[in-house]
C-alpha positions in Angstrom: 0.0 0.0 0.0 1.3 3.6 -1.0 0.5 6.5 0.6 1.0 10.3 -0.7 1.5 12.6 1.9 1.2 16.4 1.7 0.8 19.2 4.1 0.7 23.1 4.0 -0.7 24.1 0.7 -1.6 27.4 2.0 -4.1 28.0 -0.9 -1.8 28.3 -3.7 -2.5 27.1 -6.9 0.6 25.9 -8.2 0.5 23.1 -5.0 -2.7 22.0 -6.1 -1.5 21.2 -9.7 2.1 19.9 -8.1 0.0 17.4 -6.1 -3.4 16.5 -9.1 -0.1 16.1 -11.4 1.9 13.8 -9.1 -1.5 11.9 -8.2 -2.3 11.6 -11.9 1.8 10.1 -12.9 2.1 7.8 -10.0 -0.1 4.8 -8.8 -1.1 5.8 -5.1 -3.9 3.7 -2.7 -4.7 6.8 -0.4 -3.7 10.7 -0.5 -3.3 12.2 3.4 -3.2 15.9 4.0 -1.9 17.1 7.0 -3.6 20.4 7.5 -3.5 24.3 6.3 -5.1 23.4 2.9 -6.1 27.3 3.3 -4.5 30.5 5.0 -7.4 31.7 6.7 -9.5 30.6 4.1 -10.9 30.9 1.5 -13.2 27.4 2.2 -13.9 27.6 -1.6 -9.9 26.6 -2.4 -9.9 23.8 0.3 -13.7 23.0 -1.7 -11.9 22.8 -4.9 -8.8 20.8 -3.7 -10.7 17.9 -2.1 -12.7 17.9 -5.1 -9.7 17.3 -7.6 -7.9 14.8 -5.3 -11.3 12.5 -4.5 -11.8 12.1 -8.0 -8.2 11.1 -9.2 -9.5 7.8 -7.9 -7.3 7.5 -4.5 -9.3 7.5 -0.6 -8.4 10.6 0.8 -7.5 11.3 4.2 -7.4 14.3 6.0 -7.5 17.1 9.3 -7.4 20.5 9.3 -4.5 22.4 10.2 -4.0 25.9 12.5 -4.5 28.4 9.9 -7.4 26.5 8.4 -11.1 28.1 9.8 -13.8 25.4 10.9 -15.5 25.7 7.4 -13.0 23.7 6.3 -13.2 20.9 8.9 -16.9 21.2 8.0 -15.8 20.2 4.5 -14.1 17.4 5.6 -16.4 16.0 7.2 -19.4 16.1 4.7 -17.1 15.0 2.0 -16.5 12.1 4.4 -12.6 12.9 4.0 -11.8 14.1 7.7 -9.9 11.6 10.3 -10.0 14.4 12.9 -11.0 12.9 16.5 -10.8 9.7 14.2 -9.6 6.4 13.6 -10.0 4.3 10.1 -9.0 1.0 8.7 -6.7 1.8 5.5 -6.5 -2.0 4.8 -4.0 -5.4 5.3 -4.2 -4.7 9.4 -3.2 -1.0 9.1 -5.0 2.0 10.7 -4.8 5.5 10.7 -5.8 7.9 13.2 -5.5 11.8 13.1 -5.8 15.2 14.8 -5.9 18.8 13.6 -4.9 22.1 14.5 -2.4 23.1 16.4 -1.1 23.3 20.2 -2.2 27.0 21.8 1.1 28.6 22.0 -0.5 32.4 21.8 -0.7 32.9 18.3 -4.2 33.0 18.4 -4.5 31.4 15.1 -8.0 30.0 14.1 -7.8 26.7 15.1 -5.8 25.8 18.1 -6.0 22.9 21.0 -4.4 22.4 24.6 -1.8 19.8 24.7 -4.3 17.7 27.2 -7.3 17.8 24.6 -4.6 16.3 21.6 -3.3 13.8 24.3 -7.0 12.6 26.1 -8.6 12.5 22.3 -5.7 10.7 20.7 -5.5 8.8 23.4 -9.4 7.8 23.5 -8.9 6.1 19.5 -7.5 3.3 20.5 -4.4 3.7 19.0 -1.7 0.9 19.0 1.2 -0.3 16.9 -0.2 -0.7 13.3 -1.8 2.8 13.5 -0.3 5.7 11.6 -1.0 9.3 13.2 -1.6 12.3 10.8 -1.4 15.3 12.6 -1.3 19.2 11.6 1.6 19.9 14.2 4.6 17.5 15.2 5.6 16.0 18.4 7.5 18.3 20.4 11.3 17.5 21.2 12.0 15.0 17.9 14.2 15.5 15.7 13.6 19.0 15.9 11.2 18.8 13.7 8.9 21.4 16.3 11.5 24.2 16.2 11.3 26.9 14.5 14.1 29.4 12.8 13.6 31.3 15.7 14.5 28.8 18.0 10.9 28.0 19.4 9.1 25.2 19.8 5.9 24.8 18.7 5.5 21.1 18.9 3.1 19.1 20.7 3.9 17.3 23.9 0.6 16.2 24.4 1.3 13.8 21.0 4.8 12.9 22.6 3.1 11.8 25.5 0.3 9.6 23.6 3.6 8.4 21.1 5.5 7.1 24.4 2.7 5.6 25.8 0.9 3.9 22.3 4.0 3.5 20.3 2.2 4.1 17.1 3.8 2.8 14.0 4.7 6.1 12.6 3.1 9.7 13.2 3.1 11.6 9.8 3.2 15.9 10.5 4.0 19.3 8.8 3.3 23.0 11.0 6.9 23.9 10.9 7.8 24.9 7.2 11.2 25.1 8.0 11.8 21.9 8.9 11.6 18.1 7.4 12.8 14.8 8.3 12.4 11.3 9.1 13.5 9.8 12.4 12.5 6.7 14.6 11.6 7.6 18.3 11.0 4.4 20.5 9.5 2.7 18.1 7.5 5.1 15.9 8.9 6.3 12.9 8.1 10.3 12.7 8.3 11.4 9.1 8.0 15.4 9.2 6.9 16.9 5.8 7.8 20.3 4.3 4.8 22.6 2.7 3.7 21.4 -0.8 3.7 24.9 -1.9 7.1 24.8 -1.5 6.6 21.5 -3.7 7.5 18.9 -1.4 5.9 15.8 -0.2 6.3 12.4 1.3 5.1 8.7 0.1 5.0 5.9 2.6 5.0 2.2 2.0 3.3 -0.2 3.9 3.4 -3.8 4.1 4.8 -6.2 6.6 6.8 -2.8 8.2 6.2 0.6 7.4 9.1 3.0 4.8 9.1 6.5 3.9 10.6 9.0 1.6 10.9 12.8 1.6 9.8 13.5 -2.1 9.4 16.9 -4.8 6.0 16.9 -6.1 
């Protein structure tokens, strides 16, 4: 099973055609976005996006990210596309689980939650070692992945805390533009993706384990 992973399109065009384009070259089971399909809005981009991706024929997975406003999560949800507060079967024993938005760290952006709320909700899916997390924001305090170029971090330790104690299979994230990676952490492999308006992506392999690659779109 292969999985196309993007994150952070910000409502620009040119991601939207990186990612139809890359969906349309390449055979892929399921596309997962990881949040801020829209700056702020508008709803109609994030409208238009899930539009193009459910019909290049792939399941489509998705939460909302910080700067997205809740008509977008309403999207996801009546398109039937959302996994926020959620956990679904993706097939051959695998599962995926996700979470949206962004831990409150004073930026007042539209769609923030307290580190308890990601850990207690997370934590309330059932989540165990063949479940995949997509989340908006990344764990704080791996990889670095959390930090941004001013030195802060705006990671989450609620999702530390559920990773430590659920050892998910891997927990898939974008938030921080600056930064990308891939890195195991006690058993959960945390694959951080950079925006796709910066035209970059990821594609994970499942089968008896899980792989993953930092891509261009």
């Amino acid at each position: 099973m292969r999985l196309l992973v993007v994150t952070d399109l910000h409502a620009e065009d040119e991601a939207l055609f990186r990612i139809r384009s890359r969906l349309s070259s390449e055979r892929f089971d399921a596309l997962v976005i990881l949040g801020d399909i829209t700056h702020n809005g508008p709803v109609s981009f994030a409208e238009e996006a899930i539009s193009t991706f459910t019909s290049a024929g792939v399941r489509v997975f998705g939460v909302m990210g910080n700067m997205d406003p809740p008509g977008v999560l309403e999207l996801l949800e009546s398109t039937g596309v959302s996994i926020h507060g959620k956990r679904a079967e993706l097939g051959a024993g695998w599962y995926i689980a996700g979470f949206g938005g962004s831990p409150a760290r004073g930026a007042h952006t539209p769609t923030e939650f307290s580190d308890d709320e990601i850990y207690t909700r997370l934590k309330g899916l059932g989540i165990d070692q063949r479940t995949i997390i997509a989340t908006h924001a990344p764990p704080e305090g791996v990889g670095g992945f959390d930090i941004t170029h001013h030195g802060v971090s705006i990671g989450s330790g609620g999702l530390r805390r559920l990773m430590e104690e659920a050892k998910p299979a891997a927990v898939l994230c974008g938030h921080v533009h600056e930064r990308e990676g891939i890195k195991p952490f006690g058993g959960t492999l945390v694959v951080k993706v950079a925006p796709a308006y910066e035209g970059r992506a990821a594609v994970v392999e499942l089968e008896k384990d899980i792989k993953a690659r930092l891509v261009d779109l």
